[in-house]
C-alpha positions as CSV (number, residue, x, y, z in Angstrom):
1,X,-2.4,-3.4,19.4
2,X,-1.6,-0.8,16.4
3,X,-0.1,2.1,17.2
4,X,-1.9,4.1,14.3
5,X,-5.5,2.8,15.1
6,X,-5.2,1.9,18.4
7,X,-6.9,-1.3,17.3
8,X,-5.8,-4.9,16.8
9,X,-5.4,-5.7,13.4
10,X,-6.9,-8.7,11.5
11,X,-4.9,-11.5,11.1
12,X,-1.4,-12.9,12.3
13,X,1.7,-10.4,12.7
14,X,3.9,-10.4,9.3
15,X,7.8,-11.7,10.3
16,X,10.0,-10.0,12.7
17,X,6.8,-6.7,14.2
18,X,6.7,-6.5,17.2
19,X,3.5,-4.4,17.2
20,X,1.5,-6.9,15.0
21,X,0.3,-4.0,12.3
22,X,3.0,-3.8,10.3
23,X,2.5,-5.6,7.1
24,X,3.8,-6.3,3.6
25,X,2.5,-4.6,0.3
26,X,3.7,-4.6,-3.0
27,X,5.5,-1.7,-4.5
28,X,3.6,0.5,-7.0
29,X,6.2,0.7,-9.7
30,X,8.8,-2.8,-9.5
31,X,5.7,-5.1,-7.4
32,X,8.0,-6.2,-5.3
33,X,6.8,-7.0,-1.7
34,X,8.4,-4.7,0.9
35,X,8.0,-4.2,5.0
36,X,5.8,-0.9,5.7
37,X,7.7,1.6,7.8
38,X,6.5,2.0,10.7
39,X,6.7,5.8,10.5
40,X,5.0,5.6,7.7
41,X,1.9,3.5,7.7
42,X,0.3,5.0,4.0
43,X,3.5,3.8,2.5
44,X,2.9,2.5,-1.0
45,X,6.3,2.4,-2.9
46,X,9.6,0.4,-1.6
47,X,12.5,2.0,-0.4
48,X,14.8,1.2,-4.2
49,X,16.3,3.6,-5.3
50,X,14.9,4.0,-8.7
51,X,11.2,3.4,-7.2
52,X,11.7,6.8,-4.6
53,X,13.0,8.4,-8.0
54,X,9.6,7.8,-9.7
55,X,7.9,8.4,-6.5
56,X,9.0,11.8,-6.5
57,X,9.3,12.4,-10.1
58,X,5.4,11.9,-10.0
59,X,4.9,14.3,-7.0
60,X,6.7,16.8,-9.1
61,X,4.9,16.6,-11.5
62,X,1.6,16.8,-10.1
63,X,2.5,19.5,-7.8
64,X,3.6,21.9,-10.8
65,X,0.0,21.0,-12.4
66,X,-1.8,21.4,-9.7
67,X,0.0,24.6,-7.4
68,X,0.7,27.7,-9.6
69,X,2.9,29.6,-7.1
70,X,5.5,26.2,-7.0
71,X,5.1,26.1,-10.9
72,X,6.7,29.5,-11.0
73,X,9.3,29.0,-8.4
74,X,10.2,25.7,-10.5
75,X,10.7,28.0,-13.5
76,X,12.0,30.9,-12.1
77,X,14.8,28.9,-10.1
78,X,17.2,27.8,-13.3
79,X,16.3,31.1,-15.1
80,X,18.0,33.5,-11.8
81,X,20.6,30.9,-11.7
82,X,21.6,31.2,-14.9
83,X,21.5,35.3,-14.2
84,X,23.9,34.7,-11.5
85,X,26.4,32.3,-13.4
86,X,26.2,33.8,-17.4
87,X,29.7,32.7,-18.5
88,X,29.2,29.0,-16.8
89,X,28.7,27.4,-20.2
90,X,31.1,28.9,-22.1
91,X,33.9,28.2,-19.5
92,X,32.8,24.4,-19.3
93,X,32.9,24.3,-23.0
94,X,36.7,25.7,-22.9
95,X,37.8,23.2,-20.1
96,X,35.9,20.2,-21.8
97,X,36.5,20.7,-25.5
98,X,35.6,16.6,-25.9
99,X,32.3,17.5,-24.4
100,X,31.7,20.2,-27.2
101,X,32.7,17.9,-30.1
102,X,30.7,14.8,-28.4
103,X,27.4,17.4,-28.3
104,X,28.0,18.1,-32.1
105,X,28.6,14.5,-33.2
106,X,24.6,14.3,-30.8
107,X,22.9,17.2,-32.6
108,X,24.6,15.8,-36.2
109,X,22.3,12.9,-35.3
110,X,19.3,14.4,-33.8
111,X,19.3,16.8,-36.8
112,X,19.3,13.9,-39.3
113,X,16.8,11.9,-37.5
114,X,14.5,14.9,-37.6
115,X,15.2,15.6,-41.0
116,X,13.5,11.4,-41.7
117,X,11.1,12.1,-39.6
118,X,9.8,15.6,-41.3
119,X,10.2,13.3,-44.7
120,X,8.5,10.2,-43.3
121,X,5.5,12.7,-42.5
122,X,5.7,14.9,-45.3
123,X,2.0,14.4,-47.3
124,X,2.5,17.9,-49.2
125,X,3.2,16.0,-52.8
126,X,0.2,15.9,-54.6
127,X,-0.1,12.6,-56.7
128,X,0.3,13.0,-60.3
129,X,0.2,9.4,-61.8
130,X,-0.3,6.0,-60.1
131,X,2.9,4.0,-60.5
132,X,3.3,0.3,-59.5
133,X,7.0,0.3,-58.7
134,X,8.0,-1.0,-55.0
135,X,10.8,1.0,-53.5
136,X,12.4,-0.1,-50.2
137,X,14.3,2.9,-48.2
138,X,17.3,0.7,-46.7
139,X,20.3,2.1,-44.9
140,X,21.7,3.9,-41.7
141,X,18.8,6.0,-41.3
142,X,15.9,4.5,-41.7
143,X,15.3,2.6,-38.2
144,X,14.8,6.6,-37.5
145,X,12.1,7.1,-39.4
146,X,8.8,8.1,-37.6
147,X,7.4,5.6,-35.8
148,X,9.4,2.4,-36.9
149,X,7.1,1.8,-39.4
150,X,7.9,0.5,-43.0
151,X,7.5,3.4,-45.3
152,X,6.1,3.7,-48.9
153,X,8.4,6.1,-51.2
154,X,7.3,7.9,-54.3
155,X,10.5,8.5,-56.5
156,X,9.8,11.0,-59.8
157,X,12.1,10.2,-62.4
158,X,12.0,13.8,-64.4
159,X,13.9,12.8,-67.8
160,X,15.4,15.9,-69.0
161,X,15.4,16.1,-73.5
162,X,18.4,15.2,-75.1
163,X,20.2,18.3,-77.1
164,X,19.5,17.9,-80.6
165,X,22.7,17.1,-82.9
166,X,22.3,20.1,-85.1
167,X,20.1,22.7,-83.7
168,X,18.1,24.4,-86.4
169,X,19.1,28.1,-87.1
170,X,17.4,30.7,-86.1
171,X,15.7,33.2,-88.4
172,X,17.5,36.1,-89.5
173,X,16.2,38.3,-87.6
174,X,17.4,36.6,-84.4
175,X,21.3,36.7,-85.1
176,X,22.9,38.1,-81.9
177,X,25.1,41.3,-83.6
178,X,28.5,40.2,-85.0
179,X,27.9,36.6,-86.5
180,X,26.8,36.2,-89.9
181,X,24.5,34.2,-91.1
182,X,24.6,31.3,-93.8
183,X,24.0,33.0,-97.0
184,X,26.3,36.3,-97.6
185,X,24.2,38.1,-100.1
């Protein structure tokens, strides 16, 4: 007979119960078959570690959306914390300098992947002439573009002119103060 229900349950009694309700499910996250508790009967995720983190990741989560009052205590809580403790970071920085120069080899790299990705969806060039050159963007950066994806390059040559050999002279009237001019007359 079940504890829960008070009823028999259908079926034979899964290995090693004693009551004959206990039963094996599959876990929501890894679908691995697991033993229900029986303190638990609504179980529905096993007892791994990384499965009980989801688990109550996702209550988290839908608690703050759903419960205003917890939403505010979950944002409130770092925010007196940090009142409490204001020099923590700046003492943890002093005792773990290879922290600090670790963090700003990270935010080198985050910067310059944010940088591709801004360039990857930059569609503020306005498109002057069709050109049917091919060019392939190839080095350390560019398995950071955004979204993976092979990306098309416009490159504007801009040929500057060539300085004349002898520059005409100007007319008279333009000779800066001091310098003569060809003719002396």
């Amino acid at each position: 007979m079940c504890w829960v229900s008070g009823r028999s349950p259908p079926g034979p009694p899964c290995r090693g119960c004693d009551n004959g309700c206990m039963t094996e499910r599959r876990c929501r996250y890894c679908q691995k078959s697991f033993q229900l508790s029986k303190f638990q009967p609504r179980q529905v995720v096993c007892g791994e570690l990384a499965c009980q983190t989801k688990r109550r990741t996702e209550y988290h989560r839908q608690k703050i959306a759903a419960d205003p009052e917890y939403r505010d205590v979950c944002r409130d809580s770092p925010r007196k914390w940090r009142a409490r403790h204001p020099d923590y970071w700046a003492r943890y920085r002093m005792k773990h300098p290879e922290a600090v120069d670790r963090n700003r080899q990270q935010q080198k790299l985050r910067d310059r992947k944010q940088h591709l990705r801004n360039l990857a969806n930059n569609t503020s060039a306005r498109d002057l002439k069709h050109c049917a050159a091919a060019v392939w963007l190839v080095g350390a950066g560019a398995e950071s573009l955004a979204n993976n994806n092979s990306a098309h390059a416009q490159v504007f040559v801009i040929e500057a002119l060539a300085p004349s050999r002898n520059p005409a002279p100007p007319p008279c009237k333009q000779h800066p103060s001091g310098l003569e001019t060809g003719s002396a007359g």
